[in-house]
MDAnalysis code that builds the backbone (N, CA, C; Angstrom):
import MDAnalysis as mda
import numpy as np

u = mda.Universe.empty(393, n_residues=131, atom_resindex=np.repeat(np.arange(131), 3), trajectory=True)
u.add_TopologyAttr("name", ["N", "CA", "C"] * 131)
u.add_TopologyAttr("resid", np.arange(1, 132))
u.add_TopologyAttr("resname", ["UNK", "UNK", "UNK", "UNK", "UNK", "UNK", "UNK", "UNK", "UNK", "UNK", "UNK", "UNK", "UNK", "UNK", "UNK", "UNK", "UNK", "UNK", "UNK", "UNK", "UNK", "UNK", "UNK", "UNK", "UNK", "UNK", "UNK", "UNK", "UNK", "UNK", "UNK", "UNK", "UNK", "UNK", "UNK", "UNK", "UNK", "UNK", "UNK", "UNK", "UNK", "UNK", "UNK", "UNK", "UNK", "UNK", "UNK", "UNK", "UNK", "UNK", "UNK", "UNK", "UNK", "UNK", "UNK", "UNK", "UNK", "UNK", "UNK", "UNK", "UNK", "UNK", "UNK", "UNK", "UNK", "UNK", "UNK", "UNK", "UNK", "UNK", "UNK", "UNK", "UNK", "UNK", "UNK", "UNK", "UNK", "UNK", "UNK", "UNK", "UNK", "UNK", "UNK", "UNK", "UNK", "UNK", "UNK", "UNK", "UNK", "UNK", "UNK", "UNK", "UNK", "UNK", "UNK", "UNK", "UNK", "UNK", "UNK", "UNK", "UNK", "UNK", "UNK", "UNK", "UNK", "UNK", "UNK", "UNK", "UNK", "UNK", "UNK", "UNK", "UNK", "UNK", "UNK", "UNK", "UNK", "UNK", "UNK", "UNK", "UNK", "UNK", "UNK", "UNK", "UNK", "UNK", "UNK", "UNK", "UNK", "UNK", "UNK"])
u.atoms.positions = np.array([
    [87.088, 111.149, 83.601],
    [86.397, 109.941, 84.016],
    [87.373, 108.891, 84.580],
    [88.728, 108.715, 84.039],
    [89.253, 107.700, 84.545],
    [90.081, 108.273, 85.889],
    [89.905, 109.315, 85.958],
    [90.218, 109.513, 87.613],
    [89.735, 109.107, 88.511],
    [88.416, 109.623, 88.119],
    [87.212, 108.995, 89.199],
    [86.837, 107.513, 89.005],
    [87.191, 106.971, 88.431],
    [87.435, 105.605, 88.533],
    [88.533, 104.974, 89.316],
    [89.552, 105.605, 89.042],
    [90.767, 105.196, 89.569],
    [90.398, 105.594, 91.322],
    [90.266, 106.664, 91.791],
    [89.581, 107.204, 92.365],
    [89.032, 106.087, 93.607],
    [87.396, 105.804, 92.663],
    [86.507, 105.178, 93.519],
    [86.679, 103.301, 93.937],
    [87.731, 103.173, 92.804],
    [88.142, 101.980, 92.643],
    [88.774, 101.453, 94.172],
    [89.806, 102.361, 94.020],
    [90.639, 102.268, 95.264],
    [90.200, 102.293, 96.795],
    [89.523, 103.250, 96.289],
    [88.473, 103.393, 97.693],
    [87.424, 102.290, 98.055],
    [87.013, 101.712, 97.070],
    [85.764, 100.611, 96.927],
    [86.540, 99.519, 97.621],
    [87.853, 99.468, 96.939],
    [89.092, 97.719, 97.356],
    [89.484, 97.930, 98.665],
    [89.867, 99.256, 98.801],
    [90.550, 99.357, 100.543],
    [89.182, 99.666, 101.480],
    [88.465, 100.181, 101.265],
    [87.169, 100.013, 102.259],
    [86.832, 98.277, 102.710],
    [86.438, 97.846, 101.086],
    [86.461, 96.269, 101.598],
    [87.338, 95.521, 102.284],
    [88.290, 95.685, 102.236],
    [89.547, 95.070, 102.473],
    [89.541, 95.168, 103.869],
    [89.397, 96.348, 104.119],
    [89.319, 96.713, 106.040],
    [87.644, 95.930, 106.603],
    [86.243, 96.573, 105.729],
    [85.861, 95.590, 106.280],
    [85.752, 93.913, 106.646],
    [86.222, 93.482, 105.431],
    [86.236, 91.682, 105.676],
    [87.268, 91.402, 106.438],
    [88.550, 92.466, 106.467],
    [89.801, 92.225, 107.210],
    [91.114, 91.517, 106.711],
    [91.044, 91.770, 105.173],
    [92.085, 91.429, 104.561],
    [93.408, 92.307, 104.328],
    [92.878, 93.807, 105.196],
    [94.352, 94.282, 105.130],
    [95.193, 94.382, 106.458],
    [94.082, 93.446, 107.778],
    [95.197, 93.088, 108.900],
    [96.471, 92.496, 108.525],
    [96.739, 91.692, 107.076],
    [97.583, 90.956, 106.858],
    [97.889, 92.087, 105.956],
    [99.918, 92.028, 106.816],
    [100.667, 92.867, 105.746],
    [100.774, 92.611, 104.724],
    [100.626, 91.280, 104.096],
    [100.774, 90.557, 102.758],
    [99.930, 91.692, 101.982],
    [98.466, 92.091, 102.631],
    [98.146, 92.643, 101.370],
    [97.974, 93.689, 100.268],
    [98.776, 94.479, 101.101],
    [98.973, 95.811, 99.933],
    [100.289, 95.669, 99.222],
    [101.501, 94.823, 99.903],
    [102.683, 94.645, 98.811],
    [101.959, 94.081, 97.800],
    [101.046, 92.757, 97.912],
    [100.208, 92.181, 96.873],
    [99.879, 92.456, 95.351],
    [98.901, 93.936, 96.320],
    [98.533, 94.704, 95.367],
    [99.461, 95.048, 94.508],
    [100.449, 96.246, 95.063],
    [101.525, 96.513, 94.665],
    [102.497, 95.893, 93.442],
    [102.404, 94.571, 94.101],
    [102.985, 93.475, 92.642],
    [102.363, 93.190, 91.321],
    [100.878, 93.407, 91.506],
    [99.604, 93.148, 90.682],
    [99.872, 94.137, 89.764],
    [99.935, 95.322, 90.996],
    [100.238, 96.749, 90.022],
    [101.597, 97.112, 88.962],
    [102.449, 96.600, 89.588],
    [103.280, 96.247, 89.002],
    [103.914, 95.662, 87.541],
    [102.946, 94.527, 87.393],
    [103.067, 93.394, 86.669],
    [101.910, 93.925, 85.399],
    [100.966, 94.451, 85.620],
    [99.898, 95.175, 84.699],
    [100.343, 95.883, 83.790],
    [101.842, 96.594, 83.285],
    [102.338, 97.073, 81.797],
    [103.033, 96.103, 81.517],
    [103.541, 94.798, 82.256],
    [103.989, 93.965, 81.565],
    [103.009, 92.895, 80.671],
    [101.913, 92.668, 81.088],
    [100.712, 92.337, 80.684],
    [100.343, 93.209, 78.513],
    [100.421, 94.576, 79.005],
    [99.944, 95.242, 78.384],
    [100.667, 95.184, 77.003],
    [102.445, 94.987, 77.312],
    [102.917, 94.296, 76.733],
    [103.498, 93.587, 75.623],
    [103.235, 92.552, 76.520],
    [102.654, 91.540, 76.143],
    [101.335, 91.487, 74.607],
    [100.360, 92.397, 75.084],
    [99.170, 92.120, 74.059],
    [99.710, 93.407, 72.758],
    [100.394, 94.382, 73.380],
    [101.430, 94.947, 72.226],
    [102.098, 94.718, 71.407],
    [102.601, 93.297, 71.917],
    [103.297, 92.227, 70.829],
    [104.891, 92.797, 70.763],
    [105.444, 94.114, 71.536],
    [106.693, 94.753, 71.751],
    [107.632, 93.804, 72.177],
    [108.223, 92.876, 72.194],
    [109.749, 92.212, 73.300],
    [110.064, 93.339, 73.770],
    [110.543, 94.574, 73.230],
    [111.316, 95.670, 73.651],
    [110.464, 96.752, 74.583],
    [109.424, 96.716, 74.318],
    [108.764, 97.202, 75.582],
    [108.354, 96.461, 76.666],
    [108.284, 95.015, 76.405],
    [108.319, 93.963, 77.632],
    [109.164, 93.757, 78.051],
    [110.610, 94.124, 77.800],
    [112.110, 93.741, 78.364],
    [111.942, 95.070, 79.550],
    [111.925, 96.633, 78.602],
    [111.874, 97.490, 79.776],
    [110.823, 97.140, 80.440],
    [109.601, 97.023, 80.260],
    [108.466, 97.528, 81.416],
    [108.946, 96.094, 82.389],
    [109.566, 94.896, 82.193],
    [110.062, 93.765, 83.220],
    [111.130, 94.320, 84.124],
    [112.044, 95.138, 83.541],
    [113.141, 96.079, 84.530],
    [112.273, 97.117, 85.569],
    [111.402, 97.443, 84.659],
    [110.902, 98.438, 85.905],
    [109.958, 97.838, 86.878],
    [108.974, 97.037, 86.662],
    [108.333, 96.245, 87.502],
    [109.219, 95.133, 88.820],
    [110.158, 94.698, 87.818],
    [110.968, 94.488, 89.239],
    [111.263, 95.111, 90.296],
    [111.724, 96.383, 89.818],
    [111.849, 97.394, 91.147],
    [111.035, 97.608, 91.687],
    [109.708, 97.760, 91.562],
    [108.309, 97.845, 92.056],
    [108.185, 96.717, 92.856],
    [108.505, 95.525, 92.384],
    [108.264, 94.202, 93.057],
    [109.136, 94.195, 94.119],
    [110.658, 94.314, 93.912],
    [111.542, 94.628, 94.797],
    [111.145, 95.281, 96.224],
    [110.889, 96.303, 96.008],
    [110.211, 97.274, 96.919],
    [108.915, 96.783, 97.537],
    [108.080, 96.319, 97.252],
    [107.074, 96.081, 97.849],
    [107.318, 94.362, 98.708],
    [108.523, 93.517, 98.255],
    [109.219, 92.278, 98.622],
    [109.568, 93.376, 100.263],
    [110.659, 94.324, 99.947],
    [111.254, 95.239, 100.994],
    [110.147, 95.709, 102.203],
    [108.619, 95.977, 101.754],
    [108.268, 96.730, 102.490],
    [107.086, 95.799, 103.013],
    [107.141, 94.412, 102.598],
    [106.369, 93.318, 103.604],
    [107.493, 92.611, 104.300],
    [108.786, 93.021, 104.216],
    [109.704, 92.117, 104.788],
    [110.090, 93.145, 106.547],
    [110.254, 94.469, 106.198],
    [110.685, 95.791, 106.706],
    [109.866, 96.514, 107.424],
    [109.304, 97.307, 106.292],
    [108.571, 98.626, 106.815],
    [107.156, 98.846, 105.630],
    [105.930, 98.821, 106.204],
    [104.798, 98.840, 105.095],
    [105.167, 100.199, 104.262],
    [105.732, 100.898, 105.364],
    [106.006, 102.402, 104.625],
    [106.611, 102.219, 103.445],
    [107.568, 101.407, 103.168],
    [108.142, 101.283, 101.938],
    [107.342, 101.103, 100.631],
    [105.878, 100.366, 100.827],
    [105.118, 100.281, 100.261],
    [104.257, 101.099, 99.754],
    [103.930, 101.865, 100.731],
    [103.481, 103.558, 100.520],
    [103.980, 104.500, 99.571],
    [105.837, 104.363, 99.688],
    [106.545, 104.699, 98.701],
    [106.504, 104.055, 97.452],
    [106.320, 102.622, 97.241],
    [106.180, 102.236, 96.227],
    [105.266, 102.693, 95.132],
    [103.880, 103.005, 96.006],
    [102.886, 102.751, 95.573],
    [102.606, 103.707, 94.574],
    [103.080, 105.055, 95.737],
    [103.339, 106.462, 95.050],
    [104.073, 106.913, 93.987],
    [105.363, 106.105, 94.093],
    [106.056, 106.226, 93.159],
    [106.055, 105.557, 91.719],
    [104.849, 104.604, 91.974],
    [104.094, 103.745, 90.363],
    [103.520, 104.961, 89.995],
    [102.539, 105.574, 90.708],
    [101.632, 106.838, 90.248],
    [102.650, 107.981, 89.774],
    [103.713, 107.800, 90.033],
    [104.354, 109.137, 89.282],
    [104.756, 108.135, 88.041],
    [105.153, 107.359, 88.071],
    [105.680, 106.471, 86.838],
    [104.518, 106.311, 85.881],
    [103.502, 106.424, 86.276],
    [102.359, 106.376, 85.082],
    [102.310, 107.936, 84.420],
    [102.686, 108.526, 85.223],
    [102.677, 109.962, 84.995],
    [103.357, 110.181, 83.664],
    [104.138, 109.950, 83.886],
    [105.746, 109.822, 83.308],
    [106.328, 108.529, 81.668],
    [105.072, 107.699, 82.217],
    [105.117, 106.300, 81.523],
    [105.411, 106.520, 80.147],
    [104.665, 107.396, 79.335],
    [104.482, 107.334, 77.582],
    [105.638, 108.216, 77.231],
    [106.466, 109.301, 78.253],
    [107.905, 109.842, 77.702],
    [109.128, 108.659, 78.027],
    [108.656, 107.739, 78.896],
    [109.577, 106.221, 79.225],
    [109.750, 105.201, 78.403],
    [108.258, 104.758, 78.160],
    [108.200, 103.543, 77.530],
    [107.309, 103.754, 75.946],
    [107.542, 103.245, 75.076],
    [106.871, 103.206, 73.977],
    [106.153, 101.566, 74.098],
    [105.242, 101.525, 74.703],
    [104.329, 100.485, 74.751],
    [102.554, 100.390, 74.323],
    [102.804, 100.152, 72.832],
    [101.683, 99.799, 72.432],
    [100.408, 99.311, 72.961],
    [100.677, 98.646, 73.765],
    [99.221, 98.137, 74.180],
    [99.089, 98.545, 75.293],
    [99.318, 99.359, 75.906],
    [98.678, 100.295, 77.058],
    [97.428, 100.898, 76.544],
    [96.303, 101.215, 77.133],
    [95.048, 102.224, 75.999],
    [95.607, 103.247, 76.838],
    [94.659, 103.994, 76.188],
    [95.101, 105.893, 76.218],
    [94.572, 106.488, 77.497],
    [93.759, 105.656, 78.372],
    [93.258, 105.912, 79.437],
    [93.704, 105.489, 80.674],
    [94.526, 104.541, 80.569],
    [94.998, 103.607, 81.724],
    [96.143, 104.664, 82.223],
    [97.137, 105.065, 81.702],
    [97.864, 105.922, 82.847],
    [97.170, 106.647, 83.751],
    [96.043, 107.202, 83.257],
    [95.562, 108.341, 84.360],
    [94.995, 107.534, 84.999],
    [94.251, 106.501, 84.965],
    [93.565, 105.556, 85.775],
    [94.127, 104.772, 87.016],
    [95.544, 104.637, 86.247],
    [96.177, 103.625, 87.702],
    [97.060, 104.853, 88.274],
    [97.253, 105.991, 87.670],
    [98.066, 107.154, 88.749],
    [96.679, 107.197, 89.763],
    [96.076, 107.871, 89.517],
    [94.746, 107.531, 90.415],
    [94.669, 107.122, 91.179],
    [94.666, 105.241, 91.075],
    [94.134, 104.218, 91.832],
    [95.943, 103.780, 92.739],
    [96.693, 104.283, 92.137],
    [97.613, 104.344, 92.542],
    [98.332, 105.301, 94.165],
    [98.234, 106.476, 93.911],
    [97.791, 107.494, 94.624],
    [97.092, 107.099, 96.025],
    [95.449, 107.242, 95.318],
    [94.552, 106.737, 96.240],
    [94.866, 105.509, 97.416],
    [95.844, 104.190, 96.799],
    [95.791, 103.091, 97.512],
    [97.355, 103.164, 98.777],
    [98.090, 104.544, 98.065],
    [99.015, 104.872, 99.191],
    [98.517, 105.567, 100.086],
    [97.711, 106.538, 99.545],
    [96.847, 107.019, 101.101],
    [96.074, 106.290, 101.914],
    [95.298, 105.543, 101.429],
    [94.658, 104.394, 102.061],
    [95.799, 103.972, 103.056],
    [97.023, 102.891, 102.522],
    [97.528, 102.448, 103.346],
    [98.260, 103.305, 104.638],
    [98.920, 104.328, 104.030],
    [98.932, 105.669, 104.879],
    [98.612, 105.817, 106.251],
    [97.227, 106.170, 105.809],
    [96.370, 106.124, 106.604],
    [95.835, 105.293, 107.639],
    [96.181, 103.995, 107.187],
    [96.370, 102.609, 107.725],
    [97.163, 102.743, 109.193],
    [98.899, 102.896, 108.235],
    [99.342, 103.005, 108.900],
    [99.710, 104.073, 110.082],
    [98.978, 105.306, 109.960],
    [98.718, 106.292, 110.810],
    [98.219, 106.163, 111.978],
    [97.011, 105.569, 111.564],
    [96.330, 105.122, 112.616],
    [96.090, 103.913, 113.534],
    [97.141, 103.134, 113.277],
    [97.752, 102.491, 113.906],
    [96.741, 101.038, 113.737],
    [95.785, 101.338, 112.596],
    [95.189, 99.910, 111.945],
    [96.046, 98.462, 111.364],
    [96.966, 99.278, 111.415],
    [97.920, 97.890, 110.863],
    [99.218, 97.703, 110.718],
    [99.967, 96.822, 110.825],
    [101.393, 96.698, 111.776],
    [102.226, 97.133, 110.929],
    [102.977, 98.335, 110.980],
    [104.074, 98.571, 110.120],
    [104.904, 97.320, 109.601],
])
């Protein structure tokens, strides 16, 4: 179930996004990206861990980093980013010991994760929006 959430999610945000026209602006998938980012530091947070909020703040930087890189550069970088959160969720619970993640959210944002690099991808394939 939380695939197909993750899934339809992504698809639901980047469909809209193209129709109202909020992803002519490169701003907005690094955006995302940062949002995405910043969401195990959140988690956290309600874990009550310092020590899993110190790491999951190291790794979200790089995420942030990168997606700073790939609205400054190349959207592609963002693509990479995006993808490379979805393997990090993959990966997340042999990384981080963070309590307040629920038991469903990795597969959910690899997913929505995934999904929102192809989207942009695709974006940028087709020449919808300015590298």
């Amino acid at each position: 179930m939380e695939y197909i959430v993750g899934l339809v999610l992504a698809l639901v945000v980047s469909i809209y996004a193209a129709f109202v026209g909020l992803d002519r602006d490169r701003a907005f998938y690094p955006t995302v990206m940062i949002v995405i980012a910043l969401i195990y530091d959140l988690f956290a947070v309600m874990g009550g861990r310092s020590q899993a909020l110190a790491i999951e703040l190291v790794i979200s930087l790089v995420f942030i980093f990168a997606a700073t890189l790939g609205f400054k550069r190349n959207l592609w970088i963002v693509v990479a980013a995006l993808t490379g959160h979805g393997i990090y969720d993959f990966f997340h619970d042999y990384l981080v010991s963070n309590p307040g993640v629920p038991t469903w959210w990795a597969m959910f944002c690899l997913t929505y994760d995934i999904t929102a690099a192809g989207c942009l991808a695709w974006l940028l394939r087709s020449s919808k929006a300015a590298v």
